[in-house]
C-alpha positions in Angstrom: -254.2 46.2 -35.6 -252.1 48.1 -33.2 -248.6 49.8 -34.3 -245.6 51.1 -33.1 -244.7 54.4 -33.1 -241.8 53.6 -35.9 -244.9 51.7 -37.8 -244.5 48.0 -37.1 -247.0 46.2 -36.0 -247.1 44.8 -32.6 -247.2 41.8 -30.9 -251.1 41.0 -29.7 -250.5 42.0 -26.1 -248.5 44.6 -26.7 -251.2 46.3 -29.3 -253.8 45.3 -27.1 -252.5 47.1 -23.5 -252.1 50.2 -26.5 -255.8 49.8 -27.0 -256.9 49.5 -23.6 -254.9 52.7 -22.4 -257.1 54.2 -24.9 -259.8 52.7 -23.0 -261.0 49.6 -25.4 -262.5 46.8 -23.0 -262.5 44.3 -25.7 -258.5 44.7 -25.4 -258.6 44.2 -21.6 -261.4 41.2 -22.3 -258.5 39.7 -24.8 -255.7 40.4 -22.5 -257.3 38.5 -19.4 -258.7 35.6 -21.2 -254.7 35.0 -22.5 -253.7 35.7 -19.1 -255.5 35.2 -16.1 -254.9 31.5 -15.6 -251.0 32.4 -15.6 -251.5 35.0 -13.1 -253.7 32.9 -11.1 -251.8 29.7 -10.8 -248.4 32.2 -9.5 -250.9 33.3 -6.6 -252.5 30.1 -5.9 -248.9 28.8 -5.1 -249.1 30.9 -1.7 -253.0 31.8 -1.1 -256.1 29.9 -1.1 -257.7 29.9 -4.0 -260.6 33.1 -3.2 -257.3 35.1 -2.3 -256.1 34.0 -5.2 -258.5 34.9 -7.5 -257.9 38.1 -5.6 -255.0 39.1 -6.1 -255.2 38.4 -10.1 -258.0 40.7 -9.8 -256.2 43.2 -8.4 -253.3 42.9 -11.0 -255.8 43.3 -14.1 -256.6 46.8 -12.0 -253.4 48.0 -11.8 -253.3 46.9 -15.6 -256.0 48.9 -16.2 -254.5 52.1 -14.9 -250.5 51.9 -15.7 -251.2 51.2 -19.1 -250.8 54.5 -20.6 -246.9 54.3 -19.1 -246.8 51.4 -21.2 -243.8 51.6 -23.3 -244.4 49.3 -26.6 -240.8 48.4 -26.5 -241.3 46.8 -23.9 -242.1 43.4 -24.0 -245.9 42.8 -22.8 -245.0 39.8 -20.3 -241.9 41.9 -18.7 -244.4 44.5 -17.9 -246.7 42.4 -16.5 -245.0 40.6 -14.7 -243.6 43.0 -12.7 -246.8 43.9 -11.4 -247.2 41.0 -10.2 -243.7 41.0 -8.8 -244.8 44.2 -7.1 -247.9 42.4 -5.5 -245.9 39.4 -4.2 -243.2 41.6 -2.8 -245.6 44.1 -1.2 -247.3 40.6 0.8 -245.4 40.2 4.2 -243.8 36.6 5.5 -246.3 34.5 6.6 -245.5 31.0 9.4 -244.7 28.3 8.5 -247.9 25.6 9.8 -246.4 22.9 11.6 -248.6 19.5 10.5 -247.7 15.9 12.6 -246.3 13.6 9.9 -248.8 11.4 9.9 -251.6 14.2 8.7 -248.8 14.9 6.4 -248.2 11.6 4.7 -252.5 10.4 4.9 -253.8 14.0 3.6 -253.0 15.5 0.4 -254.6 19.0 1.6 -252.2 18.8 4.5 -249.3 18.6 2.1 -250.7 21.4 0.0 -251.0 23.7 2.6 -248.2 23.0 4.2 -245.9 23.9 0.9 -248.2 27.3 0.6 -246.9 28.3 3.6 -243.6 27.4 3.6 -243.5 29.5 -0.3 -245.2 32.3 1.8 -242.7 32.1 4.6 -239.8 33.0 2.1 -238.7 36.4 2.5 -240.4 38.8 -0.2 -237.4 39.2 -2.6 -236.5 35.3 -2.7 -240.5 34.6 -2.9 -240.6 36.6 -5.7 -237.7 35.0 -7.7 -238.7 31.6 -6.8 -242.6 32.1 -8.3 -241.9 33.6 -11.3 -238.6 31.4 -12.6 -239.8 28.2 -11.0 -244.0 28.9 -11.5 -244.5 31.1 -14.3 -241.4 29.9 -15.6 -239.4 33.1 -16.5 -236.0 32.9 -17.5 -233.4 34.4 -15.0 -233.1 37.7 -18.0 -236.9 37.7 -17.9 -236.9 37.7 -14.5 -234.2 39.9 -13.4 -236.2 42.6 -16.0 -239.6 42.2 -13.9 -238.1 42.4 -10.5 -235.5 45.3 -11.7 -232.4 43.7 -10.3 -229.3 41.7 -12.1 -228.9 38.5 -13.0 -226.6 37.5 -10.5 -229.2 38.9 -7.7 -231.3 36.8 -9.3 -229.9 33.6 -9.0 -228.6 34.6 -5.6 -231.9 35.1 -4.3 -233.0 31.6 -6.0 -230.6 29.6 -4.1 -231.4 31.0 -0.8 -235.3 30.2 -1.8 -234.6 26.4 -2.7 -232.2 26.3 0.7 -234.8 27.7 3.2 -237.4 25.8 1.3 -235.7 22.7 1.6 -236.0 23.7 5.5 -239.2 24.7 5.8 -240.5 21.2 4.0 -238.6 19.0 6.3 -241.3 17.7 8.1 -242.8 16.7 4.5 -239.9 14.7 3.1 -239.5 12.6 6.2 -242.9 12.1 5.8 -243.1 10.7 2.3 -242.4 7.7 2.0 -239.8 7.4 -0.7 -237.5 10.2 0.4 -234.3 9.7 -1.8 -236.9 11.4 -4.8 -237.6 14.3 -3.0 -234.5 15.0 -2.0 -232.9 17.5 -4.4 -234.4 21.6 -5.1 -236.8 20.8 -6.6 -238.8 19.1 -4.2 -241.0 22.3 -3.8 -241.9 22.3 -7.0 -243.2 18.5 -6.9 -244.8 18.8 -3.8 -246.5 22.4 -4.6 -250.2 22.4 -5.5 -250.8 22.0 -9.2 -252.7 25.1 -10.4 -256.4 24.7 -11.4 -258.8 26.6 -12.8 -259.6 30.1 -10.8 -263.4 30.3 -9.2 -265.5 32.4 -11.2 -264.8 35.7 -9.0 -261.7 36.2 -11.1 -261.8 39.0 -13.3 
């Protein structure tokens, strides 16, 4: 059982990223069986899954060696994720593919890939907002914490994200073939791949 400095116990992540700075690799076992699927399903949004797998790879590394800057009053999910945040933001603009609507409306891989590119095509700073608030599901404080700006930044960026993804996905609403239900700014978010489990090269 991990404590504080003050003597209260921690919160499991928090006393287990203690453990591992002190180089325990059950802790760092515990730590990516909690969350590597929530890491993984944030990159699979963008990558295919081996680049996927990855990149949540690499983020358990750069676990590994920042934890002894790890503050326990911190919370454990704000310091992770902005590694992660880091990662994403540190990955350039990719293209968005350009699919013919009918590949678009027979192929579900067609849609899928063509929503990974368009959340790839983002600029890094509205990518970033838009994957953790509307994939791992931070709040805007939890978010504005991880990515070290305000909360008005944050929901700036947001709005730009859903605005050029709207865009970007064009081709895929005229495609479907009940438009009227995709047409709000969400439609990313029902159209983006649904996160599975990573392949076993995942840490």
């Amino acid at each position: 059982m991990a404590l504080s400095r003050s003597g209260v116990q921690l919160a499991p992540d928090s006393g287990d990223l203690l453990l591992v700075a002190a180089g325990d690799d059950a802790a760092l076992t515990r730590l990516v069986a909690r969350w590597r699927q929530p890491v993984y399903a944030l990159f699979e949004r963008t990558r295919e899954p081996s680049a996927a797998a990855e990149a949540t790879v690499l983020i358990f590394e750069r676990l590994v060696l920042t934890a002894s800057r790890y503050a326990p009053e911190l919370p454990f999910p704000a310091f992770l994720w902005s590694l992660v945040a880091k990662v994403i933001q540190d990955a350039k603009p990719g293209e968005v593919l350009e699919i013919p609507a009918p590949k678009l409306a027979e192929s579900v891989s067609a849609r899928t890939a063509l929503v990974r590119s368009a959340v790839a095509a983002l600029p890094a700073g509205e990518r970033s907002v838009f994957l953790l608030m509307r994939v791992a599901r931070l709040s805007v404080a939890a978010a504005a914490e991880a990515l070290g700006v305000s909360e008005t930044e944050v929901r700036r960026r947001l709005v730009r994200a859903l605005e050029n993804l709207r865009g970007f996905l064009r081709p895929l609403l005229e495609a479907s073939s009940s438009p009227p239900a995709l047409a709000g700014p969400d439609a990313a978010d029902r159209w983006a791949p649904r996160p599975g489990r990573p392949p076993a090269a995942a840490p």
